[in-house]
KEDREN-960265 format. One record per residue: residue in one letter; x, y, z of N, C-alpha, C in turn. Coordinates in steps of 0.1 Angstrom, whole numbers, plus 5000, padded with zeros to 4 digits. Each point is the difference from the previous one (the first is absolute). Example, Ala and Ser with C-alpha at 12.3 -4.5 7.8 and 13.67 -1.06 7.14 Angstrom:
BEGIN
A513249435078499150125000500950125000;S499650114993500950115000499250115008;
END
This chain:
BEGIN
X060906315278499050104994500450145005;X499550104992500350095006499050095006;X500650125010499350025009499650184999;X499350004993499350134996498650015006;X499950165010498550044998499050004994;X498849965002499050034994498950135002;X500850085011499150095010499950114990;X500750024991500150194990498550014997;X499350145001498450015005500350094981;X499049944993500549994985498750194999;X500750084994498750115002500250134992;X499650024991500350134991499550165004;X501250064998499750155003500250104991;X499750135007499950104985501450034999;X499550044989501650014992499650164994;X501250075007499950124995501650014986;X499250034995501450044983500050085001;X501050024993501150174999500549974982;X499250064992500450074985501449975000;X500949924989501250024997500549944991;X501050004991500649964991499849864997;X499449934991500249824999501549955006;X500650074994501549914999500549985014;X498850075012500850015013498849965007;X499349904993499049975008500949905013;X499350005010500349935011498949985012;X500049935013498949985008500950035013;X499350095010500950045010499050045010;X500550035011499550045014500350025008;X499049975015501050075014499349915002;X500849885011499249905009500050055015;X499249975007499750105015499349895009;X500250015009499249965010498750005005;X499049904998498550045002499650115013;X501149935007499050075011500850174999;X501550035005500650135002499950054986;X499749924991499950104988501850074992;X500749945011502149994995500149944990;X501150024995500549944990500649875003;X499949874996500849894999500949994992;X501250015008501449974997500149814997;X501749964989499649885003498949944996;X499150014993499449954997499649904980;X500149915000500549944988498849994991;X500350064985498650014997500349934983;X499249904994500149934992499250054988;X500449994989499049994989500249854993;X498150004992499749884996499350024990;X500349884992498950004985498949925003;X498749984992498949915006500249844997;X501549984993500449875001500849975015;X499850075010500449995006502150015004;X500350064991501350034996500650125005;X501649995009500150135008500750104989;X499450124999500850064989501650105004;X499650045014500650095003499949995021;X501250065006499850035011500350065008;X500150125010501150065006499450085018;X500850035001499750015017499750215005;X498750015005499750155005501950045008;X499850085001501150105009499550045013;X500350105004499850075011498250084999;X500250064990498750064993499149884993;X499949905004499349874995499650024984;X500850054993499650044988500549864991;X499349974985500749904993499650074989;X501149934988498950024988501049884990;X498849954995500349874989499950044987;X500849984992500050034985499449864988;X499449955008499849854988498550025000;X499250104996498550025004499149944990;X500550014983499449974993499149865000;X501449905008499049865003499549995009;X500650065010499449995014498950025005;X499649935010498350005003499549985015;X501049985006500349945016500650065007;X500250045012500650055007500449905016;X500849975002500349935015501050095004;X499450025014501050085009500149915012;X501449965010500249955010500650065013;X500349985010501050125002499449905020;X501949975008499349915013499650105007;X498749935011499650115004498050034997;X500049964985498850084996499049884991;X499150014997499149884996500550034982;X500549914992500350004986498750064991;X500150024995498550094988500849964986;X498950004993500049984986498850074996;X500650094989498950104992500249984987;X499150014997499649954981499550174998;X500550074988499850104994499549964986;X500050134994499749974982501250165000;X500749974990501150094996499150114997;X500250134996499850145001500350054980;X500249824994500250034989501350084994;X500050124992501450044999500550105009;X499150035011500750065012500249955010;X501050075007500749905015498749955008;X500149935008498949945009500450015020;X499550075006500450055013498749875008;X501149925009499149905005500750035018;X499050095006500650005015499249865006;X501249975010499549865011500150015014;X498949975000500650015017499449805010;X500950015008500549905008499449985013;X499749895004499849995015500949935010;X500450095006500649935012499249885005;X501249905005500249885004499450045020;X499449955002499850015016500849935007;X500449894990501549895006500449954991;X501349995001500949874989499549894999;X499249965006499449835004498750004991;X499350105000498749984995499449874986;X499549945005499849854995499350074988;X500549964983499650044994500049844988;X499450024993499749884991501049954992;X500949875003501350004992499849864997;X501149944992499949894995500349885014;X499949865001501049975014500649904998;X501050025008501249904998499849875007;X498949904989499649875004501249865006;X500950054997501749915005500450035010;X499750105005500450025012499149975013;X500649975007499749975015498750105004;X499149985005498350065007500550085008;X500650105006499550125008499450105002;X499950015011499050105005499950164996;X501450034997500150114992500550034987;X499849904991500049994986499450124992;X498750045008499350094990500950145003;X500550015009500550125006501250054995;X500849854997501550024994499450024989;X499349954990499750014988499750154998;X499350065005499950185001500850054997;X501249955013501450075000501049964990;X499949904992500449974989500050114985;X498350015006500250134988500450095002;X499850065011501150155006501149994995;X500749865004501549994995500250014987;X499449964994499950034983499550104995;X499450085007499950164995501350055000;X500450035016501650015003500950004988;X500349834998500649994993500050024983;X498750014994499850044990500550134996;X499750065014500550154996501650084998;X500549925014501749974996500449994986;X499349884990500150004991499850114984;X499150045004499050134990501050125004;X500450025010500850155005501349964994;X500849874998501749974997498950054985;X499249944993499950054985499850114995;X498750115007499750124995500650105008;X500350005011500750125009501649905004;X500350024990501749965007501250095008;X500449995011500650115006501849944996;X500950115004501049995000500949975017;X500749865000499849965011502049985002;X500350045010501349935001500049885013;X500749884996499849905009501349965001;X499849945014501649925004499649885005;X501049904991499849855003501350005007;X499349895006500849945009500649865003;X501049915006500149844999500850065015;X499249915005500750005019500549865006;X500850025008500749855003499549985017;X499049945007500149985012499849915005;X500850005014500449865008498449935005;X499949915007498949935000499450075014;X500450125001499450045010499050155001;X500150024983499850134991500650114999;X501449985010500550144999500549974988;X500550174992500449994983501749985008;X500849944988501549964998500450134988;X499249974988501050094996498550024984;X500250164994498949974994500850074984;X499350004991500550064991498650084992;X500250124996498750074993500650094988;X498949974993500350074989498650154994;X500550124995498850074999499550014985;X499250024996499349984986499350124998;X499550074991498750094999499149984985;X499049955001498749984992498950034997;X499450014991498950094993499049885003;X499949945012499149905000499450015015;X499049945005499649985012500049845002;X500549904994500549895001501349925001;X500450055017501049955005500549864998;X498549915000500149905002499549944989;X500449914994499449914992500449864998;X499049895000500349865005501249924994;X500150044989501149944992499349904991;X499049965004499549854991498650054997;X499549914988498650034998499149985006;X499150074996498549925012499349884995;X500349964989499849834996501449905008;X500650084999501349905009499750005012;X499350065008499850015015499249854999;X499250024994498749944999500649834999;X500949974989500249914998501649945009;X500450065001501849995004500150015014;X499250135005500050025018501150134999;X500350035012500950085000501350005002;X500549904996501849985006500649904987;X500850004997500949904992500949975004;X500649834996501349985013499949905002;X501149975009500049955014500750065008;X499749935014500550105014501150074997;X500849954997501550045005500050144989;X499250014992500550124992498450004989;X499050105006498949984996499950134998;X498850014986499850164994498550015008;X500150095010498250085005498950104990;X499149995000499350094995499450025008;X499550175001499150045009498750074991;X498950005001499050014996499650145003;X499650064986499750164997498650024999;X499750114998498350025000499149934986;X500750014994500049884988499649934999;X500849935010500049785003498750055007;X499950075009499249965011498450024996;X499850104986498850044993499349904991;X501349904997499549874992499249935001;X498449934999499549925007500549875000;X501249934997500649915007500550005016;X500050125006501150005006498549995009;X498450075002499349985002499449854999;X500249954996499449854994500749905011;X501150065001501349935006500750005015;X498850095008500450025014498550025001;X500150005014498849975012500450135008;X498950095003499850145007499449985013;X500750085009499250035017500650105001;X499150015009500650175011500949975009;X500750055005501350075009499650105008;X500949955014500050195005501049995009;X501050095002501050015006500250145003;X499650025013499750125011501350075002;X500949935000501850085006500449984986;X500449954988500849994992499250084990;X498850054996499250034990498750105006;X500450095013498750035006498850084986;X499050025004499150094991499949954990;X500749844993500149944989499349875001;X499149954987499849884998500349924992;X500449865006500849904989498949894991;X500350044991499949854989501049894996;X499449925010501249894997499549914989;X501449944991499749954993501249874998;X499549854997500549894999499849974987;X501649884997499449894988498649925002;X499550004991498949904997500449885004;X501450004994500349815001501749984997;X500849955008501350004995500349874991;X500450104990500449934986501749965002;X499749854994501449925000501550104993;X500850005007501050064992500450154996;X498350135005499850125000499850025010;X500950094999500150155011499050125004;X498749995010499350104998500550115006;X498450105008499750105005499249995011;X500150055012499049995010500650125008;X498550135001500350095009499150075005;X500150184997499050015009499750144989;X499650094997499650184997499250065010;X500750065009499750135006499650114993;X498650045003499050144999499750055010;X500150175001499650075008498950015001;X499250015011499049975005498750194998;X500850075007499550155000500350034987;X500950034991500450074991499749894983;X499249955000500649864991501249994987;X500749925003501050004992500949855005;X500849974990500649905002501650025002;X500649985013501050025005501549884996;X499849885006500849884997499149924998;X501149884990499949894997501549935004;X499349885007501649975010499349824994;X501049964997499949844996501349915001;X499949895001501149865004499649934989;X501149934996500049864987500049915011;X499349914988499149925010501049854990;X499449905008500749864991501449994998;X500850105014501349984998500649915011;X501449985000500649935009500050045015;X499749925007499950035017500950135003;X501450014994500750055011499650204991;X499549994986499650104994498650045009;X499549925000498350085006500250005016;X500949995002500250005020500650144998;X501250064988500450134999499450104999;X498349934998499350134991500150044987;X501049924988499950064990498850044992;X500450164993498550024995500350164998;X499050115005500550164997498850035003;X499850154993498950105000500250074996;X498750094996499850124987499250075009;X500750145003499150125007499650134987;X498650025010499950074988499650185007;X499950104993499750185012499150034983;X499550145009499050054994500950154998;X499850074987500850115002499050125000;X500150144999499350095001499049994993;X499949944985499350054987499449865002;X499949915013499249885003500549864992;X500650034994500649904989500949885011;X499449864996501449915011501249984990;X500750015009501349964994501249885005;X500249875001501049925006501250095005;X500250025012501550085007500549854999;X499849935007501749915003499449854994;X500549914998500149844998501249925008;X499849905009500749924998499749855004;X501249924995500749865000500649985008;X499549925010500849945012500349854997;X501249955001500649914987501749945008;X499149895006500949925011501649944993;X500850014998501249934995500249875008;X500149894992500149885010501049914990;X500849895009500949924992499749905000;X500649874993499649844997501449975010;X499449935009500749985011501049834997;X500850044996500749894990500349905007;X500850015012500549895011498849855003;X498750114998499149875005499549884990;X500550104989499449914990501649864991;X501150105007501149825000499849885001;X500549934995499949855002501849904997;X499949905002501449985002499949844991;X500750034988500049834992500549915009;X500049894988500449865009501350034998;X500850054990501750014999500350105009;X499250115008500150115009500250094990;X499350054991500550154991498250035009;X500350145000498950065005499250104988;X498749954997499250064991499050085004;X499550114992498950065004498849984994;X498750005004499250034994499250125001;X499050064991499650144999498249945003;X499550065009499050055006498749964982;X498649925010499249964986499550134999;X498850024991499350094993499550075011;X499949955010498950015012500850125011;X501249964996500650105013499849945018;X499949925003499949995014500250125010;X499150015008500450165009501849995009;X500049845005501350005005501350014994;X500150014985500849974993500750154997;X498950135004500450074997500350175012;X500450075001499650065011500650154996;X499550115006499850164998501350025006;X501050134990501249985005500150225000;X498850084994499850104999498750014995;X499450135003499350044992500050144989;X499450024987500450124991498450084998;X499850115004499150095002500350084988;X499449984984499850034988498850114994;X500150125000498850044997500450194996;X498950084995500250154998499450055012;X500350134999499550145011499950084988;X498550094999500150104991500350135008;X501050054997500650145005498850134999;X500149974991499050114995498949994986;X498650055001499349964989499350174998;X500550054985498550114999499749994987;X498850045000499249974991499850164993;X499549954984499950154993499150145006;X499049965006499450145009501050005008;X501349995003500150075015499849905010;X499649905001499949925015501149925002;X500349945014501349945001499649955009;X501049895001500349875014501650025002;X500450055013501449965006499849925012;X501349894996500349905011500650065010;X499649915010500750075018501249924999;X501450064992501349974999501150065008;X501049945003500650085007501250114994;X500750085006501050054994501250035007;X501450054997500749925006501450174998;X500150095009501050115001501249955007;X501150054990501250035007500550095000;X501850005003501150084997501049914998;X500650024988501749964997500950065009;X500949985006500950025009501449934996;X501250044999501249945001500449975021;X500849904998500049935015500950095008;X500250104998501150115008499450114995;X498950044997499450124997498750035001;X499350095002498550005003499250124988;X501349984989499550104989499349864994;X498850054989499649955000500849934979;X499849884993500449964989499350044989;X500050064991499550034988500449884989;X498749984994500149914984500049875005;X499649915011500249885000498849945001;X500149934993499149874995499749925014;X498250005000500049925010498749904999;X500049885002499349934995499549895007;X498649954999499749865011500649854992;X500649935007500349874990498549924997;X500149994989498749904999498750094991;X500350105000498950114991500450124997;X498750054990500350054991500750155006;X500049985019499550225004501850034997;X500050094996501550075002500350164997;X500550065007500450174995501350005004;X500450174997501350025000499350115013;X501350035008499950115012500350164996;X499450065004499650144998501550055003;X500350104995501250095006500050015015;X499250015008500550015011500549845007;X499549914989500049815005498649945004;X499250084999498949965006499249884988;X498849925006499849934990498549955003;X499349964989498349975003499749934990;X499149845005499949914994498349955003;X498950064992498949965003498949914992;X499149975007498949884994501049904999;X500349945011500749885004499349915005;X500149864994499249895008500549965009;X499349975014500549975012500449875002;X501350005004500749895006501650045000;X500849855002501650065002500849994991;X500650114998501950044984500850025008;X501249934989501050045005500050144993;X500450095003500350154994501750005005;X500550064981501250014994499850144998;X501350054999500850144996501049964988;X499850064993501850024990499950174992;X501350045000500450124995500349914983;X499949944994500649934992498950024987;X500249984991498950044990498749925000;X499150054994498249915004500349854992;X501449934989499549924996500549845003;X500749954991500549855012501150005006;X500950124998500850035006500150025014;X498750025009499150045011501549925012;X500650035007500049955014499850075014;X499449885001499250075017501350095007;X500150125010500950045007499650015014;X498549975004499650015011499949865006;X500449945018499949955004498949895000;X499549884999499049964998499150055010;X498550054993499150045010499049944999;X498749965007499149964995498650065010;X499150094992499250045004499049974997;X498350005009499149964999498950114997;X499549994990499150144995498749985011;X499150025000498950045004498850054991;X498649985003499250154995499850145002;X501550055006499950105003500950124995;X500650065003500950155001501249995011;X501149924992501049925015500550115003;X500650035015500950055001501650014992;X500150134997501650004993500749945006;X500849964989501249924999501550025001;X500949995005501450034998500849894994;X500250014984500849954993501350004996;X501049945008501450035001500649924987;X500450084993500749954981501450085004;X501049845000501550075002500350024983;X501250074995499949964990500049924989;X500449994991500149904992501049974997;X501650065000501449965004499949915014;X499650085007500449915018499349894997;X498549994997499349874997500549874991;X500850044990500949904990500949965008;X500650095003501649985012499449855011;X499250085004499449905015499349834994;X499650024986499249864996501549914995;X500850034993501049994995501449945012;X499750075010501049955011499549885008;X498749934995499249885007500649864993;X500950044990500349854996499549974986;X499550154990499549954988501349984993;X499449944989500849944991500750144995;X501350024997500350164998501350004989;X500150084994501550034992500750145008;X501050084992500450105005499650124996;X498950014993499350144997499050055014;X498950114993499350045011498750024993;X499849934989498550004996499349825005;X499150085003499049885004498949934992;X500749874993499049934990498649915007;X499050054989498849945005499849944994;X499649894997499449904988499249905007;X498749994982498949925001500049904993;X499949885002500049854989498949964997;X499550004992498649994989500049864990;X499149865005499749864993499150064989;X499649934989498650034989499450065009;X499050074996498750025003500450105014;X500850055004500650185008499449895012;X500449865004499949905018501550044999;X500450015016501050055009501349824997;X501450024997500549875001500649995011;X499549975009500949985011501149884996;X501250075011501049885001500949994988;X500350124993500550004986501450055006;X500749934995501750084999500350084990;X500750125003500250144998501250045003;X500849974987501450104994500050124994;X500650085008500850144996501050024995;X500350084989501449994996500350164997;X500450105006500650124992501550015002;X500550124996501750055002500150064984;X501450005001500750054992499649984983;X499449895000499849984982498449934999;X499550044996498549895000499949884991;X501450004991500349894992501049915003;X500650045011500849955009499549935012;X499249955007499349995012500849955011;X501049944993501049915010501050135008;X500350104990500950115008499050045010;X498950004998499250115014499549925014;X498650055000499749935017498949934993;X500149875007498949904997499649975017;X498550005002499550015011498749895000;X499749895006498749935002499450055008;X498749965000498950015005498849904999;X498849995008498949915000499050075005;X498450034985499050035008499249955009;X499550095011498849955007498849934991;X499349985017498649974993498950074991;X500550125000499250114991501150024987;X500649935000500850024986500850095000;X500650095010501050155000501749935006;X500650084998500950025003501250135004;X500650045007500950105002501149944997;X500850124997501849994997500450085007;X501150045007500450125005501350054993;X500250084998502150044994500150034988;X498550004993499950044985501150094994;X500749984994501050154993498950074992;X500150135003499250084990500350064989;X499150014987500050064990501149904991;X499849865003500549894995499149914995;X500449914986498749885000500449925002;X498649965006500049865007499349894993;X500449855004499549894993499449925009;X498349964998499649915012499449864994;X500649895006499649914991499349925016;X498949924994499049955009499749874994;X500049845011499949894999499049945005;X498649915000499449925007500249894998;X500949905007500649884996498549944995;X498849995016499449914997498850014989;X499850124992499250004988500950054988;X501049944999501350024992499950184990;X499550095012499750154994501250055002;X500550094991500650125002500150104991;X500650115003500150134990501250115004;X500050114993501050085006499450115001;X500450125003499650114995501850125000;X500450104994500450115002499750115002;X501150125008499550125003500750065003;X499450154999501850075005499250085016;X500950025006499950035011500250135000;X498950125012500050144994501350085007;X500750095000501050085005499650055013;X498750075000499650055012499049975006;X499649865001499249905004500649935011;X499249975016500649915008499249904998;X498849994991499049854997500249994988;X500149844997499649974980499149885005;X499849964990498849955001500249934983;X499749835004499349904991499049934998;X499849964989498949875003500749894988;X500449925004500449914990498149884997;X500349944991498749934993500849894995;X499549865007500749905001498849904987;X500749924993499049944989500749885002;X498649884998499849865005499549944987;X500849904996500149894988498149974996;X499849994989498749994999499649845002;X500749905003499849895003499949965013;X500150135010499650015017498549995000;X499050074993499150065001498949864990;X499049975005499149914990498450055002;X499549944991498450054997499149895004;X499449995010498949875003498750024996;X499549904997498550034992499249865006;X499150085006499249915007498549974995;X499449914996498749954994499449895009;X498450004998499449915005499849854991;X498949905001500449904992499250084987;X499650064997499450034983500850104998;X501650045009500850064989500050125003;X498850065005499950175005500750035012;X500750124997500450025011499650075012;X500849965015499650045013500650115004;X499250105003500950115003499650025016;X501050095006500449955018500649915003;X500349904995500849914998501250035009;X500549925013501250065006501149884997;X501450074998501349934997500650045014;X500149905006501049975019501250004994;X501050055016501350005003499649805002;X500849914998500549875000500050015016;X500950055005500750035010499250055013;X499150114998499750115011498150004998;X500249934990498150054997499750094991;X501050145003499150134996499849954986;X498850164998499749964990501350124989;X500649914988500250084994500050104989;X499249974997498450064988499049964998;X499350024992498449984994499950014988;X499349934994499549984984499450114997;X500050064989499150144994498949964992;X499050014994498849994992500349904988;X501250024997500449854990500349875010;X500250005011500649925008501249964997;X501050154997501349955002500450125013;X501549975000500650085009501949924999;X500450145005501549964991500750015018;X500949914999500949975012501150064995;X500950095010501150054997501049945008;X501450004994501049935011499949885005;X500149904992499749885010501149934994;X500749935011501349925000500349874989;X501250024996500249904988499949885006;X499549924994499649875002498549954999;X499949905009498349975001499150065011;X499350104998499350005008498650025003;X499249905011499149995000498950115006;X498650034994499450135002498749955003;X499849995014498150005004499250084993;X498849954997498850124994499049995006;X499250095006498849975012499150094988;X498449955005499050114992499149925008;X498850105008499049965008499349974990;X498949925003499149914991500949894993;X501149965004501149904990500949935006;X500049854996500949955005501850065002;X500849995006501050035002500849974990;X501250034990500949884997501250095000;X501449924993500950105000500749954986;X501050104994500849994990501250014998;X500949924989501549975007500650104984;X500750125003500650074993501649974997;X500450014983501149935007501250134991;X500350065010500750164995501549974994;X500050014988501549974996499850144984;X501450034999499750144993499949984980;X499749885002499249984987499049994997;X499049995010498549955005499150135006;X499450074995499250115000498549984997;X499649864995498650044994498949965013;X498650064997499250005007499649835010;X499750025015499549855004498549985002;X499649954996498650005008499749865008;X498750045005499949995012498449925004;X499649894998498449955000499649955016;X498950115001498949995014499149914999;X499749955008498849925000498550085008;X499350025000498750075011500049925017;X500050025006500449915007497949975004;X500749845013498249934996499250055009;
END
């Protein structure tokens, strides 16, 4: 059921009109404070027909001002705002002139104040049920308003996401961020519906490779999501001082679904709703011993309006621990099996964790108001290694995100609104595009929230630097350009492990007169050549024995160029790749649906809304493909890849009992 007030003190007032045009009729005001007689900021104010139907709604400002344009039906007025006791005012329209309806508000003497709500008969009898239930509605003013401000006052926001890699002891390993700028005040958004929360939970999967959802003001406004957790108070004196918690549990853990169980911090003096910090609940031991789960913080900006600054996903990486699950036949061949639906906590264990989420940089809104993040920023100087003049024109960049500039004429350089943690930071004199090679020593610096001390960035040049990579043992011919190349499977995934022929010289139709050179990319799919002859074409032909890919590419090499630069695009037989289609017994299909590595567990995809999903690259012959789906028995399916055989497999679930 859901969990709405009944406290709004229902009461009509004068209505002063102001003569004007029909065509601009509208209903407007200033909401204020009973007692100071101020304006309420923040404050969410609703229109309604007498069928009870919301017509229109939008949020005061700074000047607690609103005005609603849907008047002709309208007949109701609800204003909310945490903090203040809810009111509802019934007017009669002003006819074909505007209608001026001022409100004013009473402060709240506390967040707690037991007011008359529905109760949540499923849950467990405590003692301060009435009191959470109060603060329940606070929270839902809060977050209603979050909502009403992303719709009628939307600011212009720049945000940096982030994906962070750290060891089990939380320091970060290595992070990557990207910067964005948006005409929205919704950083965050759940990804799924708020009927899928309701029904589905928040995760799809299994362990080894599971999709999270985290819950937006949205989900949380739903009366499912009320219907569906049990509320108490919190209080945590060092971690949240001046703040009070609403904690909130599942009702009941449902077979096979993934919940929510956490807490919303409100400030206590000021009211407003700060964090919402939550854990998924109904997961595997060695996931809920990590903490998985996140939080959504939220600030208040000048013109009173909240706005979400940061979100994140704390999101444990764990493996299917394959060794334990061997077994050894009667003939001695050793087989594996893959882990039931259930996951056992021993079977699996945390091998990293990935810290997933935005920072909004900056937020301003059309009057003039703004939110800046406490980011850090990051000065140097370009320097050559025998000189203390400073480098002009070089590119300098964090690995892993978006920050990068070129150095001022004297070499100097500034890199600001940086999210804190540790880059490697690169230099090249070399142009801004894939031609890029690093010329600076590997460095690796750790930002802060602050204003670092300058830097001394020593960039030898970009001759000495080829000379020096080139004299380590790369693969090389007898020129002096330095080849860079990228190998590219369907769909722009990296091919590791591809062999890579060069061929230039004297005739490009000749290949046998000139220099033919191998090579093999890394795990990121690149490769170097060193000895390039310049202002020659060259021929690159590229092999993946084991997904029978390859392709070439040509190019000519520039005259006054010490970088060239490829990407060859390697293409794989359409009889690698198959389409699985997974149905229950009446035929419909399962979507989430996970297809396993045979081998390792992971998961290697998911079924989409038809309940298919296409496997790419899979080895000629027979082979067999687990399919997990919580709520469902387990089974698997035996593919049998030969390059005449392309058509779709499906795949029948049972519900499991």
């Amino acid at each position: 059921m859901s969990v709405r007030s009944k406290a709004a003190v229902v009461v009509t007032i004068a209505l002063g009109a102001t003569a004007v045009s029909a065509r601009a009729q509208h209903v407007s005001g200033v909401v204020r404070d009973s007692a100071s007689r101020e304006p309420v900021s923040s404050a969410v104010v609703r229109l309604f027909d007498a069928s009870n139907r919301e017509l229109e709604r939008t949020i005061t400002g700074r000047d607690g001002r609103y005005r609603l344009d849907a008047l002709p039906a309208g007949s109701e007025l609800r204003v909310v705002r945490i903090g203040f006791r809810p009111r509802v005012v019934r007017f009669q329209s002003a006819g074909a002139r505007d209608t001026t309806v001022d409100i004013v508000l009473a402060a709240l003497p506390t967040l707690l104040e037991t007011v008359k709500v529905d109760d949540q008969p499923k849950c467990s009898r405590r003692s301060d049920r009435a009191a959470a239930l109060a603060l329940w509605e606070q929270a839902r003013a809060a977050l209603l308003a979050t909502v009403v401000a992303r719709e009628s006052r939307p600011p212009t926001i720049a945000v940096i996401t982030y994906d962070r890699t750290l060891d089990r002891h939380g320091r970060i390993l290595r992070q990557k961020a990207h910067r964005d700028s948006l005409p929205t005040n919704r950083p965050f958004i759940a990804g799924r519906q708020v009927g899928e929360f309701r029904d589905d939970g928040y995760a799809d999967g299994v362990a080894s490779q599971r999709t999270y959802y985290g819950p937006d003001a949205d989900a949380l406004l739903d009366p499912a999501f009320g219907d569906g957790h049990c509320f108490s108070l919190r209080e945590d004196k060092n971690g949240h001082p001046g703040q009070i918690g609403l904690a909130f549990e599942p009702l009941r853990d449902r077979p096979g679904i993934i919940d929510i169980g956490g807490a919303m911090w409100l400030d206590v003096a000021t009211p407003a709703l700060r964090t919402i910090e939550f854990r998924y609940t109904n997961v595997e031991p060695p996931l809920a011993d990590a903490q998985t789960g996140g939080f959504v913080s939220f600030r208040t900006a000048t013109n009173g309006l909240s706005v979400i600054d940061r979100w994140n996903l704390h999101l444990p990486s764990i493996e299917h621990i394959v060794a334990a699950q061997r077994r050894q036949g009667s003939a001695g061949q050793v087989s594996s099996t893959l882990p039931a639906s259930g996951d056992g906590g021993d079977r699996w264990r945390v091998i990293d964790v990935h810290d997933v989420g935005a920072v909004i940089a900056t937020a301003v809104w059309p009057d003039g108001s703004e939110w800046r993040a406490p980011l850090g920023t990051l000065r140097g100087r370009a320097v050559r290694p025998d000189s203390p003049s400073g480098v002009p024109g070089v590119l300098v960049w964090l690995m892993g995100s978006d920050d990068s500039t070129r150095t001022a004429a004297d070499g100097s350089f500034e890199l600001q609104l940086l999210l804190p943690g540790p880059y490697p930071l690169f230099a090249a004199e070399s142009p801004a595009d894939h031609s890029v090679f690093q010329q600076n020593d590997s460095l690796r610096i750790e930002v802060d929230s602050t204003v670092m001390p300058p830097l001394r960035l020593v960039v030898p040049t970009l001759a000495a630097r080829i000379k020096a990579y080139c004299e380590h043992g790369a693969v090389s011919g007898v020129g002096s350009t330095l080849l860079l190349g990228n190998v590219l499977l369907p769909g722009a995934s990296n091919a590791s492990g591809a062999t890579i022929q060069a061929f230039w010289g004297r005739s490009e139709l000749d290949v046998g007169r000139g220099f033919r050179v191998r090579a093999r990319t890394d795990t990121a799919g690149t490769f170097h050549i060193c000895g390039l002859a310049a202002d020659d074409t060259v021929l690159i032909k590229g092999v993946l024995d084991s997904l029978d890919a390859s392709g070439e590419a040509r190019f000519r090499s520039h005259r006054d160029s010490l970088l060239a630069h490829v990407t060859l695009r390697l293409t794989v037989p359409p009889f690698r790749a198959r389409t699985i289609r997974v149905v229950d017994e009446r035929g419909n299909p399962i979507r989430s649906a996970s297809l396993l590595d045979d081998e390792t567990g992971e998961v290697r995809t998911t079924t989409n809304f038809a309940g298919e999903a296409s496997l790419g690259w899979l080895p000629r012959g027979r082979t067999s493909i687990p399919v997990q789906r919580l709520g469902y028995e387990s089974t698997r399916v035996t593919v049998d890849v030969t390059p005449k055989d392309t058509t779709t497999v499906s795949v029948l679930m049972r519900r499991a009992p």
